[in-house]
C-alpha positions as CSV (number, residue, x, y, z in Angstrom):
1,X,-4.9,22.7,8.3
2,X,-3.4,19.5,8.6
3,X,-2.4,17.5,5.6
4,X,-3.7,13.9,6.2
5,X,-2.8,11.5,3.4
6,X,-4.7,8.3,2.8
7,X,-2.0,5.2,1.0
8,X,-4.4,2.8,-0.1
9,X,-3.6,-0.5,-1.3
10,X,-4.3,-4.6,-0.7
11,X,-0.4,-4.8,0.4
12,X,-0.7,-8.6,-0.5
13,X,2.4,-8.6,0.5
14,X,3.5,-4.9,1.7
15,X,6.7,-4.5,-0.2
16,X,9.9,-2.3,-0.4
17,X,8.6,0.0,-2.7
18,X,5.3,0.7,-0.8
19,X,7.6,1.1,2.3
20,X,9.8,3.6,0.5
21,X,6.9,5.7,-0.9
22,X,5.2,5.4,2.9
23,X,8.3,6.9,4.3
24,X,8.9,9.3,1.8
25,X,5.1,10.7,1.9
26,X,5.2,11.1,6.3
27,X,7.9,13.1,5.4
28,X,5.6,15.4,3.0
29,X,2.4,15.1,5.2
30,X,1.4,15.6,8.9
31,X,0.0,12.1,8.8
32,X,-0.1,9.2,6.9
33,X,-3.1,6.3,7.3
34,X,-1.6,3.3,5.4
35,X,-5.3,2.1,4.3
36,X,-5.4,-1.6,4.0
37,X,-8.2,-2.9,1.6
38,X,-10.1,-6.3,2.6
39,X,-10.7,-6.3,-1.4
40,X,-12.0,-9.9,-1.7
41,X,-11.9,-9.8,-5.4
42,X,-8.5,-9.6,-5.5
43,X,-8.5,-13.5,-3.6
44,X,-5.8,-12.0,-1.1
45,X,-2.6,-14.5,-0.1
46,X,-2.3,-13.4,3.3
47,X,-5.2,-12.6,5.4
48,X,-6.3,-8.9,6.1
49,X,-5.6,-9.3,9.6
50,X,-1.8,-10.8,8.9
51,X,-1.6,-7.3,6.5
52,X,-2.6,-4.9,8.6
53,X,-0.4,-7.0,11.3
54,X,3.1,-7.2,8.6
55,X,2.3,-3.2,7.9
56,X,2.6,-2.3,11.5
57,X,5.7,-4.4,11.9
58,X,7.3,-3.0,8.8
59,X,6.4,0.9,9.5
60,X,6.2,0.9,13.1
61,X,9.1,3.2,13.4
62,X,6.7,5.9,11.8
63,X,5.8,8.2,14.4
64,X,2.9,10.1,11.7
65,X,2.1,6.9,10.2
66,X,-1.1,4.8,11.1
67,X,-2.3,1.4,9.8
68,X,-6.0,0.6,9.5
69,X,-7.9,-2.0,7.7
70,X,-11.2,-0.7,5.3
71,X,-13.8,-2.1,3.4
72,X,-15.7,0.7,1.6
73,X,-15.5,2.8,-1.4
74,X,-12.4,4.6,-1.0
75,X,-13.8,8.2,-0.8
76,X,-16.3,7.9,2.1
77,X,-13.0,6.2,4.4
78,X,-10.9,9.3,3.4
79,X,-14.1,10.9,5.0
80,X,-14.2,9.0,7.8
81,X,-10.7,9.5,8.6
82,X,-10.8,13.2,7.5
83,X,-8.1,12.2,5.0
84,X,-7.4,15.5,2.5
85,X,-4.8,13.6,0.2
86,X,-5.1,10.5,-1.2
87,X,-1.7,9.1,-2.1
88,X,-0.8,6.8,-4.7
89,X,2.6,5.0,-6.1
90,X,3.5,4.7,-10.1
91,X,6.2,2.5,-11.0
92,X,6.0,2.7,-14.2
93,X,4.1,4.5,-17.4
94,X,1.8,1.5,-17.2
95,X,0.1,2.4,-13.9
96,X,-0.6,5.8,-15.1
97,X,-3.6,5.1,-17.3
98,X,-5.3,3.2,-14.0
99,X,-4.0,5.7,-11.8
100,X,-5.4,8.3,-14.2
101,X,-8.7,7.0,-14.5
102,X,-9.0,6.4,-10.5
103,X,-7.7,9.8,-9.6
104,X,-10.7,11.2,-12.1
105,X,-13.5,9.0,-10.8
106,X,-12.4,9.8,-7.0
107,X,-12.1,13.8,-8.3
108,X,-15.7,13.4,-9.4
109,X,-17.0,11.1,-6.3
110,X,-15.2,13.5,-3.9
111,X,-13.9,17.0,-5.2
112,X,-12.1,17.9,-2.4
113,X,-9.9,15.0,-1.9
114,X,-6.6,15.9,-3.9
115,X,-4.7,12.5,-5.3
116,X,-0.8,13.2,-5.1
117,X,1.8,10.7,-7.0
118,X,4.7,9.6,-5.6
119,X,7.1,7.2,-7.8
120,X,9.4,5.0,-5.9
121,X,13.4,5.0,-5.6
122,X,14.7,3.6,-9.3
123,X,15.8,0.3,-7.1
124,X,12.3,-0.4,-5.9
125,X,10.4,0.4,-9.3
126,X,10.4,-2.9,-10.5
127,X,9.0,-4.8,-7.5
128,X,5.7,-5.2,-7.1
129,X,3.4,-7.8,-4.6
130,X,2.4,-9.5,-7.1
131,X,5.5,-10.3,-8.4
132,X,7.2,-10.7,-5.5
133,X,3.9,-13.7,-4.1
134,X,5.0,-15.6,-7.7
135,X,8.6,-15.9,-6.4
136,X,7.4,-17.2,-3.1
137,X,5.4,-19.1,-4.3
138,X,7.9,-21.0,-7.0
139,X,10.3,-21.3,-3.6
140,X,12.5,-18.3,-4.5
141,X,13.8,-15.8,-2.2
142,X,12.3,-12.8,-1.6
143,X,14.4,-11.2,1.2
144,X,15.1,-8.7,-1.1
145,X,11.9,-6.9,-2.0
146,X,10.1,-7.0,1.4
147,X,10.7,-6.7,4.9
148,X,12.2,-10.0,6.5
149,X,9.1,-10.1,8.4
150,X,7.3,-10.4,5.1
151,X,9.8,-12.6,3.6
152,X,8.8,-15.1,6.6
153,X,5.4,-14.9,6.6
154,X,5.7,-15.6,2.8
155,X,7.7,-18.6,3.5
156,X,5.8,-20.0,5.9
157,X,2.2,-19.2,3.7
158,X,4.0,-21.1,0.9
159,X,5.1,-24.4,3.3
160,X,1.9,-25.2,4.2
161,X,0.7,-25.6,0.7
């Protein structure tokens, strides 16, 4: 059987840390569908279309890795992608307790979906894309934490406003 593992997330921006624990999981699994969430409650920065479209610049030397946008309960798209693993990144003990929770309710929604944890590299465990929008936005650099891709879509996001 392959091992197909779904990395959700809204990537608002995709950062080095996801990009660490995406490259780190295709080495673990057969696949990897980086799942992209249109989440409009979350009032996304970038557009869904300029995430999935960063996400494929930044991973696109992935050979297992796909990108693909969703807008559904999480569950019924590892369905539809026949996903067996849902993967998902803690940076710190303060994710757990959502993580937790979110692994439980997906358990009960879907009992054959298994959630695996990855943690990031040390360097990468304090970045995250919310932080990382709050610098762009106050004008700092951000070369650091994402992709330069990222960085300049950031930039230019932040010039027009």
């Amino acid at each position: 059987m392959k091992t197909i593992a779904l990395y959700p997330g809204t990537f608002d921006p995709i950062t080095n840390g996801h990009q660490d624990i995406i490259e780190r999981g295709a080495k673990l699994f057969d696949r990897v569908i980086v799942a992209i969430a249109k989440n409009s409650q979350k009032n996304p920065s970038l557009s869904h279309d300029k995430r999935i479209e960063l996400a494929e610049i930044v991973l696109g030397h992935l050979p297992n890795v796909e990108i693909q946008g969703f807008a559904k309960l999480l569950t019924h798209f590892a369905r539809d992608v026949n996903a067996n693993i849902i993967l998902r990144g803690l940076r710190a003990v303060s994710d757990f307790e959502y993580e937790f929770q979110l692994a439980g309710m997906n358990r009960m929604i879907a009992a054959d979906i298994e959630t695996v944890f990855m943690t990031p590299a040390d360097k990468y465990t304090y970045i995250s894309s919310t932080l990382v929008r709050e610098v762009s936005q106050l004008g700092g650099a951000v070369e650091q934490f994402v992709h330069a891709e990222v960085a300049r879509a950031l930039n230019a996001l932040n010039s027009n406003k």
